[in-house]
C-alpha positions as a printed NumPy array, in Angstrom:
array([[122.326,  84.627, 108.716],
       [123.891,  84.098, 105.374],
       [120.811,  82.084, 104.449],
       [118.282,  84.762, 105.496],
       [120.325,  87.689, 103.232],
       [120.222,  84.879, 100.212],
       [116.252,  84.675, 100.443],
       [116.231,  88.3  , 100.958],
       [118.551,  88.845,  97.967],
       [116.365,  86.095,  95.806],
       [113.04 ,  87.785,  96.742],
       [114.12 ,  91.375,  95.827],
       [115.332,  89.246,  92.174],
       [112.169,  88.46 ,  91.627],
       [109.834,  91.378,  92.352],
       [112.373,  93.4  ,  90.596],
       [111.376,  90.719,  87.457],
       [107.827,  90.563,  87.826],
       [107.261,  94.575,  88.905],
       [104.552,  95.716,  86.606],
       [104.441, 100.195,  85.145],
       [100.884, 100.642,  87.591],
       [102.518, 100.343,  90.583],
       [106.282, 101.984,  89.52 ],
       [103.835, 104.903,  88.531],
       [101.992, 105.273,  91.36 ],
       [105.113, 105.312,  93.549],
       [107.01 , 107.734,  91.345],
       [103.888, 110.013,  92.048],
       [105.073, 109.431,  95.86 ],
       [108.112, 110.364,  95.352],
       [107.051, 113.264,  93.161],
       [104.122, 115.083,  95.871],
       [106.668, 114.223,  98.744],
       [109.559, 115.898,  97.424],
       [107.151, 118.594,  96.455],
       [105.872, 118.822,  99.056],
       [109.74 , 118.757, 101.626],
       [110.919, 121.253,  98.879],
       [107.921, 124.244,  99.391],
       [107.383, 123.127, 103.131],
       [111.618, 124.022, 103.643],
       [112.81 , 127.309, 103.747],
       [115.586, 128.031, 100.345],
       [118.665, 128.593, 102.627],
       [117.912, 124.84 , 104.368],
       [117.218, 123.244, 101.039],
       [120.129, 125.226,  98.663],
       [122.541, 124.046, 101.643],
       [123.355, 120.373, 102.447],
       [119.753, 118.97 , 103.7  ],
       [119.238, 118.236, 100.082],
       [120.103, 114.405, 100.002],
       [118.814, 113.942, 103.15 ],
       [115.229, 115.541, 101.773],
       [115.31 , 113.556,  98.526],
       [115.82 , 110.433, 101.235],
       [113.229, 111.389, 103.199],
       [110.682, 111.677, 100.047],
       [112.048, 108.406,  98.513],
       [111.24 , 106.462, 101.946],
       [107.611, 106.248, 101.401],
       [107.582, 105.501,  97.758],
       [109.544, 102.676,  98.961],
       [107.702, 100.923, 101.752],
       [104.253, 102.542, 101.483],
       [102.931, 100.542, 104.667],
       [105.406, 101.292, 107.301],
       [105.792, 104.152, 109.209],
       [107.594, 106.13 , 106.452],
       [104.796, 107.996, 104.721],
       [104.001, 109.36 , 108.392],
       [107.403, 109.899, 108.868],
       [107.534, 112.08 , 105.864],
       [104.534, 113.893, 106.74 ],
       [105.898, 114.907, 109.921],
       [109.24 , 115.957, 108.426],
       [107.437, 118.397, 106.077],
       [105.712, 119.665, 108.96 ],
       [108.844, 120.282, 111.152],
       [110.206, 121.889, 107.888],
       [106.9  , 124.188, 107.874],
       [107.718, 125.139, 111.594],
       [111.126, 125.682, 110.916],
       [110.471, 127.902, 107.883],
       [107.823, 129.937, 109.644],
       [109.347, 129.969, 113.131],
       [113.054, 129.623, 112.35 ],
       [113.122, 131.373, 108.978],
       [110.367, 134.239, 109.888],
       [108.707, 133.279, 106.611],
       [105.483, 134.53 , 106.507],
       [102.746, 132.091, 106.071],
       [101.241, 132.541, 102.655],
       [ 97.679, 131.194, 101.724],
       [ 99.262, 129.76 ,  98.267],
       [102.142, 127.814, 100.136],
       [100.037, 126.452, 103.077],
       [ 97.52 , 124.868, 100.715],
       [100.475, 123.709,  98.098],
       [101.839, 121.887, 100.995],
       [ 98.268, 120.416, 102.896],
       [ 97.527, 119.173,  99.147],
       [100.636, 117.37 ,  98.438],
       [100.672, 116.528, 102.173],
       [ 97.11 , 114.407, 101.781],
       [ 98.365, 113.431,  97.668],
       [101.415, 111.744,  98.903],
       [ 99.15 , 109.569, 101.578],
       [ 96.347, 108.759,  99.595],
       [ 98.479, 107.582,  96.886],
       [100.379, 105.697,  99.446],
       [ 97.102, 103.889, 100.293],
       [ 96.727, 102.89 ,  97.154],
       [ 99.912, 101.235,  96.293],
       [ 99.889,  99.478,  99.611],
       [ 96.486,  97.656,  98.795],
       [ 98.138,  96.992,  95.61 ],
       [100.344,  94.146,  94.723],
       [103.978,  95.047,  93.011],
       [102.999,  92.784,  90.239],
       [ 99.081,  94.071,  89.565],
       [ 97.697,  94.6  ,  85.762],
       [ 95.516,  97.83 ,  87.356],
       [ 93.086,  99.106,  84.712],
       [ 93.751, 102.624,  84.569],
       [ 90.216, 103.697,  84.983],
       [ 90.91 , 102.559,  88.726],
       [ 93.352, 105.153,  89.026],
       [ 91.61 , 107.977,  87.458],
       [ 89.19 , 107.167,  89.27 ],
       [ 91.064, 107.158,  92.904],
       [ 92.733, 110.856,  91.57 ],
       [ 89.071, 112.382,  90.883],
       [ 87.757, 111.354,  93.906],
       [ 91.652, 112.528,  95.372],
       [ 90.577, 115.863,  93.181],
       [ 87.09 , 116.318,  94.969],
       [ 88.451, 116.133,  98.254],
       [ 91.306, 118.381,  98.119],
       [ 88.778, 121.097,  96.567],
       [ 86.122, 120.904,  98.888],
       [ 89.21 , 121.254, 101.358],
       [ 90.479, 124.302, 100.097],
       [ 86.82 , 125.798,  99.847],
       [ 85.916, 125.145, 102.836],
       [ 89.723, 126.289, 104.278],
       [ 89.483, 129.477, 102.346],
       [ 86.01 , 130.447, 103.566],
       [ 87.031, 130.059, 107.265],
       [ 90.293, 132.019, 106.74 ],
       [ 88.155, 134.792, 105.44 ],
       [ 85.439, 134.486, 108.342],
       [ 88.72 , 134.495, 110.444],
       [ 89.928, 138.25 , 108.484],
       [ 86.422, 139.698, 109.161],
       [ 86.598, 139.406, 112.831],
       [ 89.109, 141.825, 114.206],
       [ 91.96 , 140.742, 116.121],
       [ 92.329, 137.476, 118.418],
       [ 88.493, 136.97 , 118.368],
       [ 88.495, 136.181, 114.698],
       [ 90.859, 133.272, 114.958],
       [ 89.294, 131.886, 117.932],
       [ 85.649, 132.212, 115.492],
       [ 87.721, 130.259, 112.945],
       [ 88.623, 127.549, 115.257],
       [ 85.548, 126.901, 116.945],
       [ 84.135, 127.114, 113.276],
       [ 86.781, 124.416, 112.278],
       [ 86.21 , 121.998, 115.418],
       [ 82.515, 122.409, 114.503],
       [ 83.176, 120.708, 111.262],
       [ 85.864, 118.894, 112.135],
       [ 82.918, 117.224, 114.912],
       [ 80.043, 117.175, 111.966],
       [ 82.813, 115.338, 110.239],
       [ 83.064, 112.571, 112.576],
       [ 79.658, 112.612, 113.783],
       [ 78.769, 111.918, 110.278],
       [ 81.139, 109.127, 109.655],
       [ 80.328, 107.569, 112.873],
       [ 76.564, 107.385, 111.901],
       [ 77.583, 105.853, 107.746],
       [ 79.385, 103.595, 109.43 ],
       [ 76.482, 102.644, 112.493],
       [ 74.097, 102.608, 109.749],
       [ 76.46 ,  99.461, 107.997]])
């Protein structure tokens, strides 16, 4: 046992040693959208009290172990905070906030996908990552197009009908999604 916490203790010596900035910046970005992200998803009175620490432990979890279970984790802590805010809290659900959180929500995992395929001690180029965050950039607008433009399909339906029009409308494209993937990948 002591021998096991020695190699442990050595190993974490020497990535500390050979850690290069690419990778400490990516995960500081982690940190950065998940905390973001906890903090808008939470209502003021849970955050200004003594969740806090436990948030800014929460957020620091996937910047720390990028392929375990922690950047899920995360995810579905700012979710539960969402519900708890809108549920809990009777905060109304505001356009702004629900697409501040769904961006920093898909930020902090794609981010996370890229440090994981990285090594702690990589010499990235930093076109790679510019690259990764304009594709990252593409995405999250087409997102909140396409998002924006069902919600307001959904207003000009009246009542319960135009909800259930912006659902079926969002499984339909959630399916041409899929379908479409399916057939890139088929056609490999």
């Amino acid at each position: 046992m002591i021998g096991s916490l020695t190699g442990r203790i050595r190993e974490l010596q020497t990535v500390a040693s050979r850690i290069a900035l690419a990778p400490v910046l990516i995960r500081l970005g982690i940190f950065v959208s998940s905390l973001a992200g906890l903090l808008l998803a939470y209502p003021a009175e849970v955050v200004a009290g003594q969740a806090l620490p436990a948030l800014l432990g929460v957020a620091a979890l996937p910047a720390l172990a990028p392929r375990r279970f922690w950047p899920t984790f995360a995810a579905l802590v700012t979710v539960g905070g969402w519900l708890m805010a809108t549920d809990g809290y009777d905060r109304p659900v505001a356009l702004w906030r629900l697409m501040a959180v769904a961006v920093l929500l898909y930020l902090t995992h794609t981010l996370c996908a890229l440090v994981a395929v990285l090594p702690y001690d990589a010499v990235v180029d930093p076109d790679l990552i510019v690259r990764w965050l304009t594709r990252t950039g593409w995405v999250l607008l087409a997102t909140a197009v396409l998002g924006v433009l069902l919600l307001e399909l959904g207003r000009m339906g009246a009542g319960t009908a135009g909800w259930q029009f912006v659902t079926i409308a969002g499984l339909l494209v959630a399916l041409a999604v899929t379908a479409t993937l399916a057939w890139l990948l088929k056609r490999r």
